[in-house]
C-alpha distance (Angstrom), angle and dihedral (degrees) to the residues before:
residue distance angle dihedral
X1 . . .
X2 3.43 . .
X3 3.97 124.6 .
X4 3.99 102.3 -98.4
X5 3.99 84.8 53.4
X6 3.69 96.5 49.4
X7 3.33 90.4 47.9
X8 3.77 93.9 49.4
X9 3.87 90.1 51.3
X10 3.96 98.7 47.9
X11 4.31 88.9 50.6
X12 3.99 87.7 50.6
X13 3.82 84.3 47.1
X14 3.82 94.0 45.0
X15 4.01 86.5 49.4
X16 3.76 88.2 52.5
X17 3.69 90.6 58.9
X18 3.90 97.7 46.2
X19 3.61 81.3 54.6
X20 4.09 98.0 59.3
X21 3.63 93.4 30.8
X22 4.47 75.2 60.8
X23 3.77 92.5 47.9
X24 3.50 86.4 -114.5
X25 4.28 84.9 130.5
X26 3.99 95.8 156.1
X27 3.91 94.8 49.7
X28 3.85 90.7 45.9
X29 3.71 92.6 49.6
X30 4.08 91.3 43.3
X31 4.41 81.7 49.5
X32 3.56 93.1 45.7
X33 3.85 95.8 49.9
X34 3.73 93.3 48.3
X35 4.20 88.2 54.2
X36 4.51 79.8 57.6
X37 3.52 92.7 40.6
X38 4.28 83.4 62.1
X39 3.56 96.7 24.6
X40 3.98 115.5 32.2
X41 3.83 93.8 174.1
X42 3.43 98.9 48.6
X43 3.88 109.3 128.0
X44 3.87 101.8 -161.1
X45 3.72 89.5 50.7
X46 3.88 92.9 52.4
X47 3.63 90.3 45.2
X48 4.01 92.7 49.1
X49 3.73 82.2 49.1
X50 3.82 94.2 63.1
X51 3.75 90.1 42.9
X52 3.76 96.0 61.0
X53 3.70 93.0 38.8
X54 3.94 94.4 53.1
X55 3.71 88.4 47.4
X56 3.88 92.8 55.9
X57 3.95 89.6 49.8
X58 3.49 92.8 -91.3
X59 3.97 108.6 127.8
X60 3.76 93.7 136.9
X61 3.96 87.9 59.4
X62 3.91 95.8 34.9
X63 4.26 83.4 59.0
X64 3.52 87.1 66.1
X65 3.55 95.2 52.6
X66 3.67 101.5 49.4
X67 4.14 90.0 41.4
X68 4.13 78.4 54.5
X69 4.06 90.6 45.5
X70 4.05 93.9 54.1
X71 3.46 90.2 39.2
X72 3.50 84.0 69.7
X73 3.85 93.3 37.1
X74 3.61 126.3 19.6
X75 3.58 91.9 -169.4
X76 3.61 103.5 52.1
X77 4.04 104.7 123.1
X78 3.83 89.7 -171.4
X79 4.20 97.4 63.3
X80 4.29 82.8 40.3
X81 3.15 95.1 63.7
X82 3.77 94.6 30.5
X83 3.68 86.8 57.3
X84 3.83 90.7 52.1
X85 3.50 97.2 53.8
X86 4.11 93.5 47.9
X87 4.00 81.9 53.0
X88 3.64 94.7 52.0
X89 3.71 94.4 46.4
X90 4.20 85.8 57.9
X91 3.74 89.7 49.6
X92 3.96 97.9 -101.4
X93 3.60 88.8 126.3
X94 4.49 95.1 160.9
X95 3.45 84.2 50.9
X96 3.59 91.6 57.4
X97 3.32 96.7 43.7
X98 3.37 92.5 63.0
X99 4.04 96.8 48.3
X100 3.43 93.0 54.4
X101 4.36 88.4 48.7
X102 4.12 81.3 57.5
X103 3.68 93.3 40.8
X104 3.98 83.4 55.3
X105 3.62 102.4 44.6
X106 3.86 84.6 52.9
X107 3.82 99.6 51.9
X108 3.82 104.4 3.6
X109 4.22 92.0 170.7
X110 3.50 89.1 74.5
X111 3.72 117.0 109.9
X112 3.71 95.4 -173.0
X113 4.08 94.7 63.3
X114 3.83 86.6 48.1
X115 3.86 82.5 58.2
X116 3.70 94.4 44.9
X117 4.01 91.0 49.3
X118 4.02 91.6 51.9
X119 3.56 85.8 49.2
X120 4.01 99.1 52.2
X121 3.93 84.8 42.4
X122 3.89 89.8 54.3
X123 3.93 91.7 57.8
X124 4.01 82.9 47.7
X125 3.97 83.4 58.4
X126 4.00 79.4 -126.0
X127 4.03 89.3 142.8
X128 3.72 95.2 165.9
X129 3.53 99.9 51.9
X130 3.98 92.0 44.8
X131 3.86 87.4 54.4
X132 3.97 84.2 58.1
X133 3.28 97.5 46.1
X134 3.84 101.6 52.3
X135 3.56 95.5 39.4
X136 4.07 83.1 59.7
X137 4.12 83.9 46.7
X138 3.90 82.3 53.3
X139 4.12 101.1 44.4
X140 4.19 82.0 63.2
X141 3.39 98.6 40.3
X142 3.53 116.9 24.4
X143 3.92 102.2 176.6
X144 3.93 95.0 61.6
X145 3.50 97.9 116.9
X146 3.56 90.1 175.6
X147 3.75 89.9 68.2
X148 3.20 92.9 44.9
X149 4.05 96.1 53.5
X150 4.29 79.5 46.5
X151 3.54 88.9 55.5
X152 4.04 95.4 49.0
X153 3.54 85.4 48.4
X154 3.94 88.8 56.4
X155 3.63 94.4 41.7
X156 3.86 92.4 61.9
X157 3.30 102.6 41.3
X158 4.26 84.5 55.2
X159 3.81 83.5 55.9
X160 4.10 91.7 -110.8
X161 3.75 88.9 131.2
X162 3.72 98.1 165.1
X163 3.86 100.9 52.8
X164 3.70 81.7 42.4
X165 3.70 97.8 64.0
X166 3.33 92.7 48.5
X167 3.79 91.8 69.9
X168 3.87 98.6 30.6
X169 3.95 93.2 91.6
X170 4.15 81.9 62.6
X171 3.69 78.9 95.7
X172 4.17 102.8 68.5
X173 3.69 107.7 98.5
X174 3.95 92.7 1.4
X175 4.06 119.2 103.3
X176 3.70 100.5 -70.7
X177 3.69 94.2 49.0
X178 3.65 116.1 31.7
X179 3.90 117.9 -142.7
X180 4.22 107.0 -90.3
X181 3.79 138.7 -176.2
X182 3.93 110.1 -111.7
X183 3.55 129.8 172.9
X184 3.87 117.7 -93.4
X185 3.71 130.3 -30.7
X186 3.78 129.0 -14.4
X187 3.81 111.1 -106.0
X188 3.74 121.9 -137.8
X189 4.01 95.4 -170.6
X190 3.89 93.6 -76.4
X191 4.07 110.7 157.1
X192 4.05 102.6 -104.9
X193 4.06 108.1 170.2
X194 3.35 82.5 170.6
X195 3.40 110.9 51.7
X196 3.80 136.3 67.7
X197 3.64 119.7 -121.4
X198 3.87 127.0 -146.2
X199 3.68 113.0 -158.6
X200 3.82 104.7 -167.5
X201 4.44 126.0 -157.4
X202 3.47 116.6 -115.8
X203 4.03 124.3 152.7
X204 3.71 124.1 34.8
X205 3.76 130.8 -52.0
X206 3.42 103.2 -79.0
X207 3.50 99.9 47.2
X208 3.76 87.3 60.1
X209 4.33 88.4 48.1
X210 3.50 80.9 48.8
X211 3.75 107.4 50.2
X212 3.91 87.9 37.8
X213 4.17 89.5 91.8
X214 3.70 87.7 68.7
X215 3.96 95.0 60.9
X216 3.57 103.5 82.8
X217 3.96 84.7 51.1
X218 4.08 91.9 53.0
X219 4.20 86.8 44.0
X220 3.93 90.3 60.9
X221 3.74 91.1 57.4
X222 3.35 101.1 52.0
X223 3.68 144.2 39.9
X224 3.67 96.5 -110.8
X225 3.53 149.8 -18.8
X226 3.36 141.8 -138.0
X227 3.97 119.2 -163.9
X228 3.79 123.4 -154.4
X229 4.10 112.4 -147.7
X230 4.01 128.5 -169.8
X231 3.92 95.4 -125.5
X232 3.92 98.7 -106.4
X233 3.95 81.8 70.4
X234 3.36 107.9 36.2
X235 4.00 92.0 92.9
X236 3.60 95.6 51.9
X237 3.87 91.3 48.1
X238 3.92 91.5 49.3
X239 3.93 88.7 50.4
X240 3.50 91.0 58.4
X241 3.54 100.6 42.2
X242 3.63 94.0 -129.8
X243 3.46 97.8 171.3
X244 3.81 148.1 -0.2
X245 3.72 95.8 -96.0
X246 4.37 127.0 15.0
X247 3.67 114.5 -167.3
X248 3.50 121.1 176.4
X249 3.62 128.3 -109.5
X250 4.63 105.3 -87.8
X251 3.85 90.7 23.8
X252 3.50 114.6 114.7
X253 3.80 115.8 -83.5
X254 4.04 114.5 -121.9
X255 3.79 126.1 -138.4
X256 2.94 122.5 -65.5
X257 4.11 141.4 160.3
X258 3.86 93.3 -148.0
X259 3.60 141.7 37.3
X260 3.35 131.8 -177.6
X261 4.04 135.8 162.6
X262 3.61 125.0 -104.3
X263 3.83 97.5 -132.0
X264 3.97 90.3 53.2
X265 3.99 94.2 57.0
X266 3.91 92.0 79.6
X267 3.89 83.4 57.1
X268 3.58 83.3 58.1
X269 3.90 103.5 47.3
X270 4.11 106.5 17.3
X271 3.89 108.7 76.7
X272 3.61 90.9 161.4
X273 3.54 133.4 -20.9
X274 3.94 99.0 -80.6
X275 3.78 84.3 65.0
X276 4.09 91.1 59.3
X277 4.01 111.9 127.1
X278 4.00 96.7 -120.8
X279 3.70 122.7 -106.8
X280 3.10 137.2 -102.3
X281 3.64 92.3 66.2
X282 4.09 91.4 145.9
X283 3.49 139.5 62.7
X284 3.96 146.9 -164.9
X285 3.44 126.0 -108.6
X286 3.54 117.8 -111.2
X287 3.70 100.1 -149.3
X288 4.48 82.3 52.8
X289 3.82 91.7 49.7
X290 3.95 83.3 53.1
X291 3.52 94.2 56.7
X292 3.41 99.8 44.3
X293 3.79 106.3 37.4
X294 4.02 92.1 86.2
X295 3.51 94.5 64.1
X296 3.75 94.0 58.1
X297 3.61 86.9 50.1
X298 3.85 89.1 105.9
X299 3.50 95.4 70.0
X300 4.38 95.3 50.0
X301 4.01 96.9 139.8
X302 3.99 100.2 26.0
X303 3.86 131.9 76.4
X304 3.70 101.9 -93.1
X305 3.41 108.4 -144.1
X306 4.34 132.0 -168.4
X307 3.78 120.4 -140.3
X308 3.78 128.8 -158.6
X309 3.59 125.9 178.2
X310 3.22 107.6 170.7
X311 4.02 148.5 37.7
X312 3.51 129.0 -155.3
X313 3.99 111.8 -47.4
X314 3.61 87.9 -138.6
X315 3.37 91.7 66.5
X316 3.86 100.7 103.1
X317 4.15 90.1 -142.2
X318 3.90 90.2 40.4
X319 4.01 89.6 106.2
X320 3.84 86.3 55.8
X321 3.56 98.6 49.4
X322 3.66 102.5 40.7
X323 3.30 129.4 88.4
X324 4.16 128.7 -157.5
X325 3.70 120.1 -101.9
X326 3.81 105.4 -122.6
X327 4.21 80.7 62.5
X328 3.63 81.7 69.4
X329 3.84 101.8 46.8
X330 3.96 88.6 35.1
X331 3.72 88.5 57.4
X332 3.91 112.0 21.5
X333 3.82 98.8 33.9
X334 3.99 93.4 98.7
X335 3.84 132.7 135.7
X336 3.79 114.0 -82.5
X337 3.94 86.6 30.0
X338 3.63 126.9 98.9
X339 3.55 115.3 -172.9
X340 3.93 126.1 -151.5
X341 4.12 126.3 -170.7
X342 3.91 111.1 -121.2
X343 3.91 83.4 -177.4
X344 3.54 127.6 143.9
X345 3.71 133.2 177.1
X346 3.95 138.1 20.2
X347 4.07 83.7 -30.7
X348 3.62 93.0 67.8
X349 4.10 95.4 72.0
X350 3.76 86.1 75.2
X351 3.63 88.5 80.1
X352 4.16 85.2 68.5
X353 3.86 90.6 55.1
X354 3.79 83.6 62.1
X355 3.46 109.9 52.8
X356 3.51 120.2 -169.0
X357 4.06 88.5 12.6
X358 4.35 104.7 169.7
X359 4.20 79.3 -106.7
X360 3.50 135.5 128.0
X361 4.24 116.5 -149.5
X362 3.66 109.9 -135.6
X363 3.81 97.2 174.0
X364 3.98 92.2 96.1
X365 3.52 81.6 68.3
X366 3.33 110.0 46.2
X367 3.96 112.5 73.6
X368 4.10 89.9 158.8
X369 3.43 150.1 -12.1
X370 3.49 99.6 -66.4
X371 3.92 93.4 53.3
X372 3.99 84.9 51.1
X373 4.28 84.0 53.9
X374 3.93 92.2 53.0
X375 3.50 93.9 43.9
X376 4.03 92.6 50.3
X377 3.78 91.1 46.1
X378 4.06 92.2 55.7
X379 3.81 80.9 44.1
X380 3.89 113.3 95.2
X381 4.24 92.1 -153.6
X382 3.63 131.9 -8.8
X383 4.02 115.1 -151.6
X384 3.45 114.4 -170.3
X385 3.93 153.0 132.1
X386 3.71 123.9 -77.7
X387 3.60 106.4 -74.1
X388 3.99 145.5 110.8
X389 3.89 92.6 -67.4
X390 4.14 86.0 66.0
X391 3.81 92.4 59.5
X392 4.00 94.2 43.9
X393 3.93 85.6 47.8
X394 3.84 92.0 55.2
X395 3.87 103.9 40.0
X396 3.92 83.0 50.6
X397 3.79 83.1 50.6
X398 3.70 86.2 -133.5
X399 4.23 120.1 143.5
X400 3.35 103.2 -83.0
X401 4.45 113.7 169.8
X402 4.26 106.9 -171.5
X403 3.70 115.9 -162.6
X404 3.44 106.6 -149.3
X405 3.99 143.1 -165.8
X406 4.21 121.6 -107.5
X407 4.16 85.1 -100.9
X408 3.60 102.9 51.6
X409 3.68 123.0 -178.2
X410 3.82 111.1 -89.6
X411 3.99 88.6 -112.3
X412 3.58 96.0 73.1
X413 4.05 96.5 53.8
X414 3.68 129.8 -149.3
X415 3.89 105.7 -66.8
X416 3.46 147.5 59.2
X417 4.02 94.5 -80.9
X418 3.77 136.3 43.6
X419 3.86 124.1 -119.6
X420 3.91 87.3 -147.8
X421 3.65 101.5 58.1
X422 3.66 128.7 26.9
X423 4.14 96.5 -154.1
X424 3.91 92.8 55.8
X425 3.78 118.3 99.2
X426 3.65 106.5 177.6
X427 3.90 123.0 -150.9
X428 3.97 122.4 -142.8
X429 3.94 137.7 -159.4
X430 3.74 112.9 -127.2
X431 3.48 92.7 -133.4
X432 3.75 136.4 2.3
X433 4.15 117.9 -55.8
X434 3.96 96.1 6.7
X435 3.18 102.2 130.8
X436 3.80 86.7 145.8
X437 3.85 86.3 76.6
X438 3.82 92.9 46.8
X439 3.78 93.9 56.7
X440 3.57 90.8 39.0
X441 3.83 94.1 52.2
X442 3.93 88.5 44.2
X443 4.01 99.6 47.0
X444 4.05 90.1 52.8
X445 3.71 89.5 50.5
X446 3.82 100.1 46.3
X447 3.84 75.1 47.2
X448 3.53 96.7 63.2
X449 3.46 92.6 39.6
X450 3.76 90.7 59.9
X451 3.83 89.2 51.1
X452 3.68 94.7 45.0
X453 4.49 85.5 57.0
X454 3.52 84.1 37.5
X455 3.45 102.6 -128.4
């Protein structure tokens, strides 16, 4: 090839790249296939090939790419460690590991194969070695705070809570939480009688249910407080009073001197886990429970049981943590047992693919959060996926038993119980994808439990 071609091919490929970095994912994939179609050996094009794919959900296509890429060039740390993170996203997390270990030994200045590394060995629940390998992503490049959120992430799930705080607030103004205007300065726990405090929402629903314990600690050192709720929640929040002033989330934001983020106040309070605020720390309306007590009626005499299957599916990890609904029935459905859908969202039109399913639909009942609380406390166990539901279960203190994928988020720990919420008894796969064993595990236990009532 000689050196006007090459340098035709790379500015085609370089145009490709603008175009994904735009969103523009068809017209970079159309660009890059064109730059083949006149160069078939060219190794950034294969490589750019395998990028675009993997970001449209492709990783069984981008492997073909990146195989196509170091077929070309054995050497090339780029379609390595491209290759391991296509492999990870399939679930061949070993394999991965070990692409990203060549990728490394080929170009071992970059910061941004350290970070894919940690990230392979976090789906390998390898937390130790993922701490290692971002903090060696973060000696060569200091300022990636997404590495350094990664790393927090890793750090709490290996128990090291304290050095794990420390880089949890890596997330404000990174990916997960864009950069926002709040009222005055940020607070870091400081006493403040003085001052009001505005604690603003960020992350999903149950990280707000679960930082929500830590409120009535921020309130006693300052003046006042101000909480900011995604609407679902804003009626459960107002029922409990949880602060001197609950605006919902795209109102405008009062005054305030301080601001802080819910999700950083148990970096403030929570040392360890014998400095937890005990659950429950929430409870059901009685007026809710009213209404919704008659249409559990059905199951008077047998232990009524909630099912969710699903979180939110914007949840990048939902597909990972979810599990499909006929699981539930195949497993749960048992005599003595009546089961009732907790289900929200897009998820709950499975229940029309399985018509005349042994399950009752609560969702004409539950307009919000609070509805959700009465129906969990007429409930006598909920079993479920990870999702929101698990967090309302526990700060209710009601039985709550989460089935949940090989990587589990750091929140839930390592064992068979949570240090968060005392009603929570978490169920694990063996090894990665079993979710055979987790249903298995879970049917002979609600099994025993049903024997043990007697019913």
């Amino acid at each position: 090839m000689n050196g006007n071609s090459q340098a035709d091919e790379l500015t085609k490929v370089r145009h490709a790249v603008g175009l994904f970095r735009k969103g523009a994912i068809a017209e970079a994939e159309a660009t890059v296939r064109a730059v083949l179609a006149v160069f078939p050996a060219s190794v950034e094009a294969w490589n750019m090939l395998g990028i675009i794919l993997r970001a449209d959900g492709k990783a069984h296509e981008a492997l073909s790419c990146y195989r196509h890429a170091l077929s070309e060039d054995v050497r090339h740390a780029g379609a390595w460690t491209n290759l391991g993170n296509a492999w990870k996203d399939i679930g061949h997390v070993e394999t991965a590991i070990r692409c990203h270990q060549r990728a490394i030994g080929e170009r071992p200045d970059s910061a941004d194969i350290y970070h894919n590394l940690g990230i392979a060995l976090m789906a390998a629940n390898r937390f130790e070695e993922a701490i290692v390998a971002y903090s060696r992503g973060l000696l060569i490049d200091p300022g990636l705070s997404q590495v350094r959120w990664d790393r927090a992430l890793a750090l709490l799930s290996a128990g090291r809570w304290a050095e794990g705080w420390a880089d949890y607030n890596a997330r404000i103004g990174g990916l997960g939480l864009p950069p926002r205007s709040l009222p005055g300065k940020s607070w870091n726990g400081q006493k403040a009688l003085g001052e009001t405090l505005f604690v603003a929402t960020e992350q999903g629903f149950g990280d707000a249910l679960w930082s929500w314990r830590y409120l009535r600690q921020a309130r006693a050192r300052v003046g006042r407080l101000i909480l900011e709720c995604r609407p679902a929640l804003l009626p459960l929040a107002r029922a409990h009073g949880l602060a001197d002033e609950i605006v919902g989330q795209g109102e405008v934001i009062p005054d305030a001197g301080l601001h802080c983020y819910q999700c950083s106040l148990p970096g403030i309070f929570t040392a360890d886990p014998g400095s937890i605020p005990p659950a429950p720390y929430l409870s059901a309306s009685a007026e809710r429970i009213a209404r919704i007590a008659p249409a559990l009626a059905d199951g008077e005499g047998k232990l009524r049981v909630g099912i969710v299957w699903s979180g939110s599916p914007t949840f990048q990890s939902n597909a990972e943590r979810s599990a499909p609904l006929d699981r539930f029935i195949e497993s749960f459905a048992m005599p003595g047992v009546a089961l009732y859908s907790l289900q929200m969202g897009p998820q709950r039109q499975d229940l029309a693919t399985l018509r005349g399913a042994p399950v009752t639909d609560l969702a004409p009942y539950l307009r919000d959060f609070t509805d959700t609380a009465a129906a969990v406390s007429v409930l006598d166990l909920v079993i479920m996926t990870d999702s929101a539901v698990a967090h309302l279960c526990g700060a209710l203190g009601r039985p709550v038993w989460v089935l949940l994928p090989y990587s589990a988020y750091w929140m839930w720990g390592n064992g068979k119980t949570s240090p968060w919420y005392d009603s929570v008894r978490l169920f694990r796969p063996a090894v990665r994808g079993d979710w055979t064993g987790v249903f298995d595990a879970t049917g002979a236990a609600l099994s025993e439990l049903a024997v043990k009532l007697k019913l």
